[in-house]
C-alpha positions as CSV (number, residue, x, y, z in Angstrom):
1,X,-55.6,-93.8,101.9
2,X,-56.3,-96.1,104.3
3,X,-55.5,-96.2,108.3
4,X,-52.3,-98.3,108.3
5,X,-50.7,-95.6,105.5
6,X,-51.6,-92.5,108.1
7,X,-50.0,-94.8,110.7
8,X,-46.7,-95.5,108.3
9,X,-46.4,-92.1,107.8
10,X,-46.7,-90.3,111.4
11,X,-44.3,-92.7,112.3
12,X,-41.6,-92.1,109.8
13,X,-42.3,-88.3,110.1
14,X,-41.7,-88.6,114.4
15,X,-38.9,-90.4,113.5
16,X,-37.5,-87.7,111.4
17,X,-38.6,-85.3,113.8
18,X,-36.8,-86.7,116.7
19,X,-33.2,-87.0,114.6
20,X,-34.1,-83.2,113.6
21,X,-34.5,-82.2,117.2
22,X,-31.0,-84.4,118.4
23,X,-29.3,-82.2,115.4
24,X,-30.6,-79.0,116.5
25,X,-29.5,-79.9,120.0
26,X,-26.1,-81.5,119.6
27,X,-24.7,-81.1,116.1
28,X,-25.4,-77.5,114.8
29,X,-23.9,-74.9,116.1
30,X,-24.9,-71.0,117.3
31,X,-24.6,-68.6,113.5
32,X,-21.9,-66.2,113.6
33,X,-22.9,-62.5,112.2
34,X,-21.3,-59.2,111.8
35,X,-22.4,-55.8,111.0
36,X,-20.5,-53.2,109.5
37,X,-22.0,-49.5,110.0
38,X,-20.2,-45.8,109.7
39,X,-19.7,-44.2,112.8
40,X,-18.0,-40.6,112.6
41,X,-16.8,-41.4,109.4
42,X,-15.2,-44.7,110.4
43,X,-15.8,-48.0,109.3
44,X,-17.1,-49.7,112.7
45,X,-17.8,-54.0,112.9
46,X,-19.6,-55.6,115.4
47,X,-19.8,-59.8,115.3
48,X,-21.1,-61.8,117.8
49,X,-23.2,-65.3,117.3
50,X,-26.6,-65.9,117.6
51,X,-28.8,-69.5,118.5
52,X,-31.8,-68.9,116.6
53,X,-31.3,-71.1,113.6
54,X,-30.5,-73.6,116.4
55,X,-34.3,-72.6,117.6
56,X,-36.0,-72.4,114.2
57,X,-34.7,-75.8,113.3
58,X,-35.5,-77.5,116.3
59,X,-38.9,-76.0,116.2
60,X,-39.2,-77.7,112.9
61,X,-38.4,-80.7,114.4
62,X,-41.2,-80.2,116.6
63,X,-43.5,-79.7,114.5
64,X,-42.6,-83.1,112.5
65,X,-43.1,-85.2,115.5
66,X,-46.3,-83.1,116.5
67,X,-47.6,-83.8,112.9
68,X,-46.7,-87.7,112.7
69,X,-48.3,-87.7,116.1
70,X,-51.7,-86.7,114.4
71,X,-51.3,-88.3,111.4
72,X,-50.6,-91.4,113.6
73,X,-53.6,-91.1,115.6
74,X,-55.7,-90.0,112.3
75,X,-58.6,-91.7,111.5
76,X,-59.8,-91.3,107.7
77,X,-63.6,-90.2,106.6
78,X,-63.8,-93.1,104.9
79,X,-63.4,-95.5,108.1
80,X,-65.3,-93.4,110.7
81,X,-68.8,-94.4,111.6
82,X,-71.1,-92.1,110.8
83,X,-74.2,-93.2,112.2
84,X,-76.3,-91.5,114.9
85,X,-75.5,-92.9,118.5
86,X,-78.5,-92.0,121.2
87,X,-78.5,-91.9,125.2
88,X,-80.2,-95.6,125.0
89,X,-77.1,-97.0,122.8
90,X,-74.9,-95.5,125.3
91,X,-76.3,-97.2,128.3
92,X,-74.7,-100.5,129.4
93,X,-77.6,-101.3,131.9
94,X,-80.1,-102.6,129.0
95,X,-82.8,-103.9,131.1
């Protein structure tokens, strides 16, 4: 793959990343849950609602944008150069 693929991709994977995070955010909504459990012989409930799917979806979104981010700035083996670089390459002041 060359360099302008890894670009294509990080960017369409940030951009899916960013519309996963506005979703988690705006759209979805806190789970509901309840719990049924025997108390004294009784049937009890106990609902209430919880943000963590909010949280785990978000934190996918996250990681989309994290990873188009480094495939974006990904350079491939194939197009890094490999050769040795000394002191006396690195030195402007030639003379």
């Amino acid at each position: 793959m060359t360099r302008a693929n890894f670009k294509v991709i990080g960017v369409f994977s940030m951009v899916i990343g960013v519309f996963v995070v506005i979703y988690a955010a705006f759209v979805l909504q806190s789970s509901t849950f309840e719990i049924e459990y025997w108390d004294s012989d009784q049937p009890m409930s106990h609902s209430g609602e919880t943000p963590y799917q909010q949280y785990l979806v978000g934190l996918f979104g996250v990681i989309m944008i994290f990873l188009g981010f480094r495939s974006y700035r990904f350079i491939p083996y194939s197009e890094r150069d490999m050769r040795n670089v000394s002191e006396y390459d690195l030195d402007t002041d030639k003379s």
